[in-house]
C-alpha positions, 0 to 999 in steps of 0.5 A: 791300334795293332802289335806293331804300334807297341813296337820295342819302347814298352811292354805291359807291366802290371804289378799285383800284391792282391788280387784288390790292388793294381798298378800298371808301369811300362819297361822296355821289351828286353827288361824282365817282367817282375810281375804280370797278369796276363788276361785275354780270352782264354788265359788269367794268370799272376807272374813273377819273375823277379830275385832271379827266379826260373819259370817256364817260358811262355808266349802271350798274344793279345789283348790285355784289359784291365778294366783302367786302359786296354793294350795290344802286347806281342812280348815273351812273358815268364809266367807262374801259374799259381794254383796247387797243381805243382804242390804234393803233400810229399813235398810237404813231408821233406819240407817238415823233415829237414825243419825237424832234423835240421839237415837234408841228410838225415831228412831223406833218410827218415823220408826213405828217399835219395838226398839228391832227389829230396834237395831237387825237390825242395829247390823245385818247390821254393822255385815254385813258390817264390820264396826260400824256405831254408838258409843252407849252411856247410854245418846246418840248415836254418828255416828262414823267417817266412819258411817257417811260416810256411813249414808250421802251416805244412803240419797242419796241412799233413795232420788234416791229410791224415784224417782223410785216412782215417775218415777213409779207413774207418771201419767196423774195428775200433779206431779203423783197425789201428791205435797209435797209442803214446805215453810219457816214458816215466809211465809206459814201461810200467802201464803197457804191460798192466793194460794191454791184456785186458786192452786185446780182449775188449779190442781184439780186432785192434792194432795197437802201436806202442810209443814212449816220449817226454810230454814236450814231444808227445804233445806236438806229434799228437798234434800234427796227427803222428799218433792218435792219443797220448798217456800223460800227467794232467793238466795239459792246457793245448786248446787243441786237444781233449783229454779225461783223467783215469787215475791219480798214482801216488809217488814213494820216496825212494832211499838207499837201504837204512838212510835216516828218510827210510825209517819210521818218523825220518825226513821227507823229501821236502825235509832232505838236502838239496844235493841228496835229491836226485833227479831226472833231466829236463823236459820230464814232468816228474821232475817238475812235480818233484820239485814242485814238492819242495818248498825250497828246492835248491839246485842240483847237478845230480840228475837221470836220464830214466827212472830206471837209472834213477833207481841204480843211483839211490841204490849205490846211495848217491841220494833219494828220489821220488819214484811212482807207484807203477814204477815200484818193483819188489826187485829194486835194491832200494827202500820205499816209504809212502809219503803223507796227503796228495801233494806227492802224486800226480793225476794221469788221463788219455789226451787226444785232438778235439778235431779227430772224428773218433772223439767218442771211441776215445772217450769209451777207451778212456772209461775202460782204462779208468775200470782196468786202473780199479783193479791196481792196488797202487793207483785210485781210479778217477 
């Protein structure tokens, strides 16, 4: 039997789910193929090309055995080589920042790159893999059910590429030269400032690069390798991550000057009005602990954006708030009082991914914090 025998009636037709399952089917020569494997001496590859999908044409010639029936073929196939050769780690990067920034837009300018150039890519990539990863709109960009399959395992792919730096980078410095270190906003204005003399003396050949955030955003960066440790309030329950406490720091209740709460025997936070309660915003831990302080909390529409603010509005006398020891300045127009037991604090430590290789470096600046933290007189080490 020979090539002409086929003549036009069929062409092979072999669907592949897994690499387990085959079905053989046969179509006419001027049908698309929705899914080929080609085998023969010197090729093997899984084709597709099906929901109008483009790919390099190619042409195969001889013969197919899949182990079921043997076929001579002559036919142009559309094949898809499915290995990583087509797949960059920069690709992954556009992918995750449209998802982030929800426009291509804004994506290409945290990228660095022109807009046209990203979109192309993008196109090129979902081309290449079969599948849409974003649903484009004229107001916005949607990740699609299985894009964001696909963009989730794209962050741990490029936190696991991260750490081929550092594993690469490491040198006698500590932590390879460079710390991204973090901490939640409500903390690292006022703890940098307290830490990093004593830091740059321990670690004089270190880089340290300094961030702030809320704790919902921090913990995902640490996570997909954006930074190398986080400062934050304790528990933090991701199985992912390692983290030690340093030091528990007390909250004062901050009142305007000569409110009944600033004098001797007056009411405490839980004992005040739900409306004289100020507060900061959603998504900040403090504001979680502060109401976990009170036995009725109440609702409120009086909220900040920062501590700071926080302070200006006590002072103007729209309320009181709780307000932590590192944050207390001798410059704020307000009146602070200690408040009784442990109920109004909140235990700090370091956190890192259980998967970096520098566990034992964190662990040693965990231990050092712990000792700077001793020398506060607002704070009670660990």
């Amino acid at each position: 039997m020979d090539s002409s025998e086929v003549g036009t009636s069929f062409s092979p037709h072999l669907c592949m789910s897994t690499y387990g399952k085959l079905e053989i089917g046969a179509f006419g020569r001027n049908e698309r193929c929705p899914s080929i494997l080609a085998k023969g001496p010197s090729i093997l590859a899984i084709v597709s090309g099906t929901g109008g999908r483009r790919f390099s044409r190619g042409r195969a010639r001889g013969l197919i055995d899949v182990g079921l029936v043997t076929i001579w073929y002559d036919v142009a196939l559309e094949l898809r080589v499915m290995n990583l050769s087509g797949l960059s780690l920069r690709d992954l990067e556009y992918v995750v920042a449209i998802a982030d920034h929800g426009s291509f837009v804004r994506a290409a300018e945290h990228c660095r790159v022109a807009q046209p150039s990203l979109s192309a890519q993008v196109r090129k990539l979902e081309a290449l893999l079969g599948m849409v990863i974003f649903e484009r709109t004229t107001r916005r960009v949607i990740v699609t059910v299985e894009g964001k399959s696909f963009v989730d395992q794209a962050r741990r792919v490029l936190a696991e590429a991260r750490l081929l730096f550092t594993i690469v980078q490491r040198s006698d410095k500590p932590f390879g030269g460079v710390l991204r270190l973090a901490a939640i906003s409500t903390l690292g204005p006022y703890l940098y400032p307290r830490i990093l003399p004593a830091l740059r003396k321990k670690y004089s050949g270190l880089a340290l690069v300094l961030s702030e955030g809320l704790t919902g955003e921090l913990v995902p960066k640490l996570i997909d390798g954006e930074v190398d440790a986080v400062l934050l309030s304790l528990p933090q329950t991701d199985a992912a991550l390692a983290s030690t406490a340093i030091f528990f720091e007390p909250f004062l209740l901050a009142c305007p000057k000569g409110h009944p709460a600033s004098r001797k025997g007056g009411p405490t936070w839980d004992a005040l009005d739900a409306e004289e309660r100020l507060l900061l915003e959603e998504g900040h831990c403090l504001r979680e602990q502060a109401l976990a302080g009170c036995s009725a909390p109440g609702r409120t529409n009086r909220l900040a954006t920062s501590l700071e603010t926080l302070k200006y509005m006590v002072a103007a006398g729209e309320g009181c708030t709780l307000v932590p020891a590192l944050a207390v300045s001798e410059r704020d127009a307000v009146a602070y009082s200690r408040l009784p037991g442990t109920t109004f604090s909140r235990k700090v430590g370091l956190a890192w991914r259980k998967s970096d290789p520098r566990a034992m470096e964190f662990s040693a600046l965990s231990e050092s914090l712990r000792q700077i933290a001793k020398s506060f007189d607002d704070v009670k080490a660990t």
